[in-house]
C-alpha positions as CSV (number, residue, x, y, z in Angstrom):
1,X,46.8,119.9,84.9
2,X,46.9,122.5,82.0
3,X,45.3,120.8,78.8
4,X,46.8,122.4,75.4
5,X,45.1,122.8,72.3
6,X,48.4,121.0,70.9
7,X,51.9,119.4,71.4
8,X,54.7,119.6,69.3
9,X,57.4,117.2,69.6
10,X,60.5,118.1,68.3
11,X,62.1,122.2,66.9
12,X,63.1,122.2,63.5
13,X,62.4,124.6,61.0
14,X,58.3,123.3,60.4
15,X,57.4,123.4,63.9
16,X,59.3,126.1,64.6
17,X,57.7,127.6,61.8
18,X,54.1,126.2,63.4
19,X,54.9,128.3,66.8
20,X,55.3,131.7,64.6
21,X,52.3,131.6,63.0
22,X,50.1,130.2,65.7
23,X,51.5,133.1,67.9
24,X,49.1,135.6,67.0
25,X,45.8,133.4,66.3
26,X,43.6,134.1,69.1
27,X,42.0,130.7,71.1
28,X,44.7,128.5,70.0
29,X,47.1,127.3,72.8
30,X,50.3,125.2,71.7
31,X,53.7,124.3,73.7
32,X,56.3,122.9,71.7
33,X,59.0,120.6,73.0
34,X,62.2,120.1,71.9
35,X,65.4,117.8,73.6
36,X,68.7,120.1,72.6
37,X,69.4,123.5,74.6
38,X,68.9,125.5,71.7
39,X,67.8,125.4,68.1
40,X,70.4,123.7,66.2
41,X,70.1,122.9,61.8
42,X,72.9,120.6,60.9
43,X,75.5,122.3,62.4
44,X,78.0,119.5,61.4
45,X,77.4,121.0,57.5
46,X,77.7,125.0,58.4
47,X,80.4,125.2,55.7
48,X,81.2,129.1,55.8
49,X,80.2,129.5,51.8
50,X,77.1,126.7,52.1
51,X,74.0,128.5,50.8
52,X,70.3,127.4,50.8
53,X,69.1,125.7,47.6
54,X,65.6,127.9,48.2
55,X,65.0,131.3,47.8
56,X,64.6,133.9,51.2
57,X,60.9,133.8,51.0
58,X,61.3,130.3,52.1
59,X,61.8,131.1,55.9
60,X,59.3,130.3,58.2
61,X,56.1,131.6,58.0
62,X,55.9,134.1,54.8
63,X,54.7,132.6,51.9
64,X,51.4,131.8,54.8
65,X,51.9,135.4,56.5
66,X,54.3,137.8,54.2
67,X,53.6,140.2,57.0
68,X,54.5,138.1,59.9
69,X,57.5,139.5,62.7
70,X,59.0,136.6,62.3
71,X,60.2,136.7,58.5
72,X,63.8,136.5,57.1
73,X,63.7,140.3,56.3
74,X,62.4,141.3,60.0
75,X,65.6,139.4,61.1
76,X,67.6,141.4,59.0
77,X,65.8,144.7,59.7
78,X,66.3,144.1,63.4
79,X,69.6,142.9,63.0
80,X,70.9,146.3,61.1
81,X,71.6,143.4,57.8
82,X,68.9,144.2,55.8
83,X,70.9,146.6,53.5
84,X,74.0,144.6,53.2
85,X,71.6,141.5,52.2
86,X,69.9,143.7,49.3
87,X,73.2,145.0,48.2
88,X,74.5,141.4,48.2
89,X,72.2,140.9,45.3
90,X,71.2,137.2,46.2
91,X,68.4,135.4,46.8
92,X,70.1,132.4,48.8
93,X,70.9,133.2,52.5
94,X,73.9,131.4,53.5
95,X,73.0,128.3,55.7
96,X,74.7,129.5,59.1
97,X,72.4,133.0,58.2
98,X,69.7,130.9,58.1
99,X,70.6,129.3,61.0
100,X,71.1,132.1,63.1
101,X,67.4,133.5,61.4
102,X,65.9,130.1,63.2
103,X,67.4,131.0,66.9
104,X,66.4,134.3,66.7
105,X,62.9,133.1,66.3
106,X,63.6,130.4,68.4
107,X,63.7,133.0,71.4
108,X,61.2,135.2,70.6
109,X,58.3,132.9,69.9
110,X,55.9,131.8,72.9
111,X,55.6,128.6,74.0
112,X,59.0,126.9,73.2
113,X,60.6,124.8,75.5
114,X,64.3,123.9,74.8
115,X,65.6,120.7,76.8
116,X,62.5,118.6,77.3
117,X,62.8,115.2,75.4
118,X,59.6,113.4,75.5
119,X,59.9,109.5,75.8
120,X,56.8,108.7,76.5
121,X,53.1,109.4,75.5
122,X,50.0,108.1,76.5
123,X,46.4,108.8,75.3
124,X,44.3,109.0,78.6
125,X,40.7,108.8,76.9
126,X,40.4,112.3,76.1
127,X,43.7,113.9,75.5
128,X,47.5,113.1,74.9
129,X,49.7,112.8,78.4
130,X,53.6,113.9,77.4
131,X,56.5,112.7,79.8
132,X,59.3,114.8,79.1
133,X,62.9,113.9,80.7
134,X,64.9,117.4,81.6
135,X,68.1,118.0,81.3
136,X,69.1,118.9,84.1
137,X,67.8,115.4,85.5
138,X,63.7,115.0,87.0
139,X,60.3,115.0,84.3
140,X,58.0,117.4,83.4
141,X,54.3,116.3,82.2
142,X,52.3,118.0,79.7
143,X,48.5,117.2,78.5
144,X,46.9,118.2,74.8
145,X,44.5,117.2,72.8
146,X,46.6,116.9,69.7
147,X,50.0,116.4,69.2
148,X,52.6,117.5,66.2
149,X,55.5,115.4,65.5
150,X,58.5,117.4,63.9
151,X,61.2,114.9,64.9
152,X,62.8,115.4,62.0
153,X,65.5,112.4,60.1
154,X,68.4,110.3,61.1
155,X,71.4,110.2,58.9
156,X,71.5,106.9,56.5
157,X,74.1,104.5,56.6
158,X,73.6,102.1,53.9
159,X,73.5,98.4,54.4
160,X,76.7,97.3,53.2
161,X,78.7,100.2,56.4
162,X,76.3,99.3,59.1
163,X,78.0,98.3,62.0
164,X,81.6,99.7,60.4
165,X,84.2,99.6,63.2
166,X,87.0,102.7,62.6
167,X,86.3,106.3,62.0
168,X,84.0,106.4,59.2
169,X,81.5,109.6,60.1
170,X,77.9,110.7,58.4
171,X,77.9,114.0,56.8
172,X,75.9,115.2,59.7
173,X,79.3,115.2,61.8
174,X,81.1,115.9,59.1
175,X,82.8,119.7,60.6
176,X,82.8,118.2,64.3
177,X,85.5,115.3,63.0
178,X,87.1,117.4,59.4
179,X,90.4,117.8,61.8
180,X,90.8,114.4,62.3
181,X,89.3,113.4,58.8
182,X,92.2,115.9,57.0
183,X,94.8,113.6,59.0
184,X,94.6,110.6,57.1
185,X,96.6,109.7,53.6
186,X,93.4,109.3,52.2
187,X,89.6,110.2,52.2
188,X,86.5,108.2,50.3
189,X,83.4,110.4,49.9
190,X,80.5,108.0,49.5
191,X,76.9,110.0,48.2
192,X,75.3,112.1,45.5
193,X,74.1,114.6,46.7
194,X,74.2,118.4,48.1
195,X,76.3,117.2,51.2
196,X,78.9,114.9,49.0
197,X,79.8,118.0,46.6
198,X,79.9,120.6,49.8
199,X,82.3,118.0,51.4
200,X,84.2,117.1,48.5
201,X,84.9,120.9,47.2
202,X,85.7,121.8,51.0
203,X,88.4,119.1,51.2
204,X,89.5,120.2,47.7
205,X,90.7,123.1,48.8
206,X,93.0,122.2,51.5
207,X,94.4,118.7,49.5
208,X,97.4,121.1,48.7
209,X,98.3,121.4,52.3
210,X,97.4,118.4,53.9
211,X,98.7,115.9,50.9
212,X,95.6,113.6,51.4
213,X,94.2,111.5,48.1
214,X,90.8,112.4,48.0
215,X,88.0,110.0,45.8
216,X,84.1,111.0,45.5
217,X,81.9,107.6,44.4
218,X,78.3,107.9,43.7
219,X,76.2,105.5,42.4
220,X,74.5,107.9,40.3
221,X,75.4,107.7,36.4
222,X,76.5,111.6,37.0
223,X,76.8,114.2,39.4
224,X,73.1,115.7,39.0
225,X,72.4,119.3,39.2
226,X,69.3,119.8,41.3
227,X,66.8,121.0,38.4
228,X,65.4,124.2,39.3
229,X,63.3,125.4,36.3
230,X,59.8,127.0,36.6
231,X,57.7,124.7,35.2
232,X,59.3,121.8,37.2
233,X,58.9,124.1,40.4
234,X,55.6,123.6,39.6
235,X,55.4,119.7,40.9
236,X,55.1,121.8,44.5
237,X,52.2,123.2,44.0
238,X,49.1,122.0,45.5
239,X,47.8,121.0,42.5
240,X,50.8,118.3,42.0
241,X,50.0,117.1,45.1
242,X,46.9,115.9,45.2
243,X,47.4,114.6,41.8
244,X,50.6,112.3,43.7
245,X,48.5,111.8,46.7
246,X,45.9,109.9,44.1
247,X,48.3,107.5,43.1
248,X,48.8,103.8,43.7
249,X,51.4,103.6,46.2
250,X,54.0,101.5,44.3
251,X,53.6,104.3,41.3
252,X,54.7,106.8,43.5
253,X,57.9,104.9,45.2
254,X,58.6,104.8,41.6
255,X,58.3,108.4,41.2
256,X,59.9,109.5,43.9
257,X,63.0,107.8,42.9
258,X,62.7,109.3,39.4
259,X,62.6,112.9,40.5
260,X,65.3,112.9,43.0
261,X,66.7,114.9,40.7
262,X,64.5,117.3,41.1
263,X,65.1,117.9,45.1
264,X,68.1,115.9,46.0
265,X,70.9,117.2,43.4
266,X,73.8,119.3,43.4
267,X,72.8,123.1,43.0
268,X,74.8,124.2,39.3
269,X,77.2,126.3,40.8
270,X,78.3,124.0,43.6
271,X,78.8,121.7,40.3
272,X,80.6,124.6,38.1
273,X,82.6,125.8,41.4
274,X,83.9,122.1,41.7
275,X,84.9,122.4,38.1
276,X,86.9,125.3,37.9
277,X,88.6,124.1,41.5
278,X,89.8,121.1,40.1
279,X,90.9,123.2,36.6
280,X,92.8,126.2,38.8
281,X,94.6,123.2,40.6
282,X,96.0,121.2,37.6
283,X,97.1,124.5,36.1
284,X,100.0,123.4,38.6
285,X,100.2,119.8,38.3
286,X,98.2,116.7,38.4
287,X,95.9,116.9,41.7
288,X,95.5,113.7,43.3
289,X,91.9,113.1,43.3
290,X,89.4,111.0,41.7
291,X,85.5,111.1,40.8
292,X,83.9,108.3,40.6
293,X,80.2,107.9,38.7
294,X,78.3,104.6,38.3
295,X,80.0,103.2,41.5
296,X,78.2,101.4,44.1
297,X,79.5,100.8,48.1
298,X,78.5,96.6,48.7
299,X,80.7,96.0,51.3
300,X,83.1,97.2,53.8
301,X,86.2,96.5,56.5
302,X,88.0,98.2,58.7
303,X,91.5,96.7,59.4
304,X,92.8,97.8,62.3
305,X,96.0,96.9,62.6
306,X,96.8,99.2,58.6
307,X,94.0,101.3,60.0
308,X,92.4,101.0,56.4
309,X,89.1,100.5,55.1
310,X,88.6,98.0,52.5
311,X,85.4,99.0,50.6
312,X,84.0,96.8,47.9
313,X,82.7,98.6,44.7
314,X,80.1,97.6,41.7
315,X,80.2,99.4,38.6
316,X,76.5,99.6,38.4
317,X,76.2,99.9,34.2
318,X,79.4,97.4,34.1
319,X,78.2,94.9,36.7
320,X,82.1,94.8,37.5
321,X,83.7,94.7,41.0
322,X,86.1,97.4,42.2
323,X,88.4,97.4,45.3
324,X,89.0,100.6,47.2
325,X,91.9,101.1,50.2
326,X,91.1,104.3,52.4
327,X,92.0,105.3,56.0
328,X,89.0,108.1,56.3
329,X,85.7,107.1,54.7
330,X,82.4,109.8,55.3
331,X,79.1,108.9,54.0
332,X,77.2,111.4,52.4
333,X,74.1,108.8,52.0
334,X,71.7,111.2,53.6
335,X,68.5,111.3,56.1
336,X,65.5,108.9,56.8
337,X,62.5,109.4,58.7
338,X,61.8,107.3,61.6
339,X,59.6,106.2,63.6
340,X,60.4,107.6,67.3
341,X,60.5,105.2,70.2
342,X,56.9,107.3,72.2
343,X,55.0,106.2,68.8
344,X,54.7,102.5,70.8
345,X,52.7,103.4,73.6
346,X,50.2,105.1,71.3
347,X,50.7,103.1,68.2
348,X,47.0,101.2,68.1
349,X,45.9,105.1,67.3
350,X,48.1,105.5,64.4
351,X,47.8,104.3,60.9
352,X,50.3,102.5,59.0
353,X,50.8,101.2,55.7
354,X,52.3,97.8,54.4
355,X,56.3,99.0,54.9
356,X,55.6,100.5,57.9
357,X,55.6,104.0,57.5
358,X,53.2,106.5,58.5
359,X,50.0,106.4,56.6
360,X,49.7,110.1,56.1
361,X,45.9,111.6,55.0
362,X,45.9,114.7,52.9
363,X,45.7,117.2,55.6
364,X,49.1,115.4,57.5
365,X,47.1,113.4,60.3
366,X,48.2,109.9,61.1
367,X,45.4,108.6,63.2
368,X,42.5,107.3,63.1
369,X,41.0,110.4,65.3
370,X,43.0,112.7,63.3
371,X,44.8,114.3,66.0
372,X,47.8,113.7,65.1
373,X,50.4,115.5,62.9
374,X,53.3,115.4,61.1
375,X,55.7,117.4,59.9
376,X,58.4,116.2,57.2
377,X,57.2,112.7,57.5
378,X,54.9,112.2,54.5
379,X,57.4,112.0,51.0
380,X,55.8,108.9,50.5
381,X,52.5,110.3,50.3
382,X,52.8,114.0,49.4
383,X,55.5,113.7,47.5
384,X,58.7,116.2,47.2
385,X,57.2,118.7,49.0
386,X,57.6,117.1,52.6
387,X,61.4,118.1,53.0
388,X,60.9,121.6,51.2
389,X,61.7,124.4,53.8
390,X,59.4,126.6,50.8
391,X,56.4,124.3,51.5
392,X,56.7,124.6,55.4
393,X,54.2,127.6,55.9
394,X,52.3,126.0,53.6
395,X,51.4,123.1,55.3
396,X,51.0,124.9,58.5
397,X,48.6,126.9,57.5
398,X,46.9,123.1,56.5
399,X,47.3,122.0,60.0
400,X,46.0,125.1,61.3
401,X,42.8,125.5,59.3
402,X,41.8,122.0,61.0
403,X,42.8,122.8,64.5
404,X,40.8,126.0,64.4
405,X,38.8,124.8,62.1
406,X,38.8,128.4,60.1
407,X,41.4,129.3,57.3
408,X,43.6,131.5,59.5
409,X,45.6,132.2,56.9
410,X,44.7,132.0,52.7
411,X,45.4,128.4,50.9
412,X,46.1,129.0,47.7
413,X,43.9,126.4,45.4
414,X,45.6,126.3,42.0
415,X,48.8,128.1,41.4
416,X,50.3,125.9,38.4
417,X,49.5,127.0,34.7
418,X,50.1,123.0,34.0
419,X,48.0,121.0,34.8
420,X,48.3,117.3,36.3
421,X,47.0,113.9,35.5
422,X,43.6,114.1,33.0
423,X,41.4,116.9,32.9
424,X,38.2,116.5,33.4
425,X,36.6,118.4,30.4
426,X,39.1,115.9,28.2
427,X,38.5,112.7,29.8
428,X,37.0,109.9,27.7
429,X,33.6,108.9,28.7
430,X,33.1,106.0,25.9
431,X,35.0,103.1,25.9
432,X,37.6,102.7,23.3
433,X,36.6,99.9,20.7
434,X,38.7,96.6,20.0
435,X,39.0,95.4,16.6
436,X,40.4,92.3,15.9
């Protein structure tokens, strides 16, 4: 049997992004497996308007190769887009561009396999043995001596809707169902984020015509623009993080929930475009919505014979209860990474830390051989870096320098002109002394 260098598990945008810049490295042999029949990126959020919240350069591989065949602009060069995307003026491809950018690659690139899904591994004493279920029914096996998980997240449903009975959706499903959804009298928009204020401006527009009441709650105190200023863009630099990697692991939790802002917000035109919507509308009379900050989902009921969901409410700075009757209900409550069901057969191999999560080393191995890779998988330890589409090439070209064991392409050191935690040439080196 054929023994590769590596496996990847999994086709999103960071292995995908692995398979165009291992392409052209000479002595380095990867297959990379992936369960759907062709690359998909949350296709249930295409919204025709949705943009990226990163700049173009973020695309697969250039910010580790700007001259790479596979970048944004060679898309758009072989395409015939590239002048309507300069004359556009923007920096932010729209999200189905992007999209379509990512299946181009998808079928150029070497070594990708579309509808393979791997459900079990084994380590045979020398390298990893892959069982991969086809689609069209029989397995395939695959051998390699290191593996790359880029399974990706699983929509969040929080505690108090798990196990909901009626026709509450996740965002992720959110176009697949918006028929249905714009039937009912009424709509509840649980979340904060990017996905909440895409949903809740596309239904906006169309509460006009299809006479539905429509309510946003988020348990934030506000609805938080993503910050995007320079220095702050800073905190993905390497520099940041190995500072976070450093860290106790209960100071960064605690961090991480601090600078959600910082990652997990509304762009501030998604927020000023919701404005003015919402100001055009009333121009003609009052518009039957209502935004809801501060507000908390702890429980909820379907009733099936009113077909209504009964949600229970906390105003978070208030501590006071609120009730809430809706017939369509979509959480917006985001993504979580998991543990996929293979890990068990290989699991004495793997780290793990006190909550069960991956314990992820500097250079993204998991194991104790460190073999093992992961893609998206380390917020906890890295910090907001692991879900940034910018950072992608970035840490490819990390998991690349230790499977060749050479710097294929250039790691930038220090990039920052802050700097992070205490600098050496300021530290104290003499005790301060107590009086008293």
């Amino acid at each position: 049997m054929r023994t590769y260098d590596f496996a990847a598990i999994g086709l999103g945008p960071f292995n995908l992004g692995l398979a165009c810049l291992t392409e052209p490295v000479d002595g380095l042999d990867g297959i990379f497996l992936e369960s759907r029949d062709d690359f998909s990126w949350h296709p249930g959020m295409m919204l025709p308007e949705a943009t990226l919240q990163v700049p173009f350069m973020a695309d697969l591989v250039t910010m580790a190769d700007p001259t790479s065949r596979y970048s944004f602009l060679a898309y758009l060069k072989e395409t015939g887009r590239l002048y309507p995307f300069y004359i556009r003026e923007s920096f932010y491809p729209l999200r189905a561009e992007y999209d379509a950018y990512c299946r181009w690659a998808a079928h150029r690139v070497e070594g990708v396999r579309f509808g393979r899904h791997v459900d079990r591994v084994e380590h045979d004493g020398e390298a990893y043995v892959l069982t991969a279920r086809l689609r069209g029914g029989g397995t395939e096996t695959y051998r390699a001596r290191r593996l790359v998980l880029g399974t990706g997240t699983r929509p969040h449903v929080p505690a108090a809707a798990e196990g909901l009975d009626g026709p509450v959706l996740h965002s992720a499903d959110y176009l697949d169902r918006k028929a249905s959804l714009q039937a009912s009298r009424s709509i509840t928009i649980v979340g904060s984020g990017q996905s909440a204020a895409e949903i809740y401006l596309d239904l906006l527009e169309d509460i006009d015509t299809c006479g539905y009441q429509l309510v946003w709650a988020t348990r934030s105190p506000r609805f938080f623009p993503m910050e995007y200023t320079k220095l702050t863009l800073e905190m993905t630099s390497p520099e940041y993080t190995g500072h976070f990697q450093g860290l106790p692991a209960d100071t960064r939790d605690t961090l991480l929930q601090e600078q959600k802002g910082l990652y997990k917000g509304i762009s501030g035109d998604l927020v000023d475009t919701i404005y003015d919507t919402l100001y055009r509308k009333r121009v003609h009379g009052e518009v039957p919505t209502r935004l809801l900050t501060s507000t908390e989902l702890v429980d909820a009921s379907w009733d099936q014979a009113t077909r209504r969901y009964a949600l229970g409410m906390r105003h978070t700075e208030l501590d006071e209860p609120l009730d809430l009757q809706t017939e369509g209900l979509v959480l917006a409550t985001g993504y979580r990474p998991h543990v996929p069901a293979f890990i068990e057969t290989i699991a004495d191999r793997i780290r793990f830390d006190e909550r069960g999560r991956y314990d992820v080393a500097a250079g993204y191995t998991i194991d104790h051989e460190e073999q093992i890779y992961v893609q998206n998988a380390e917020e906890h330890t890295h910090g907001l870096i692991a879900p940034d589409l910018g950072m992608g090439a970035y840490r490819n070209s990390i998991i690349l320098r230790a499977m060749t064991g050479r710097e294929v392409y250039p790691l930038e050191q220090r990039i920052a002109f802050q700097e992070f935690g205490v600098p050496p040439d300021l530290a104290r080196r003499t005790p301060v002394e107590v009086i008293g």
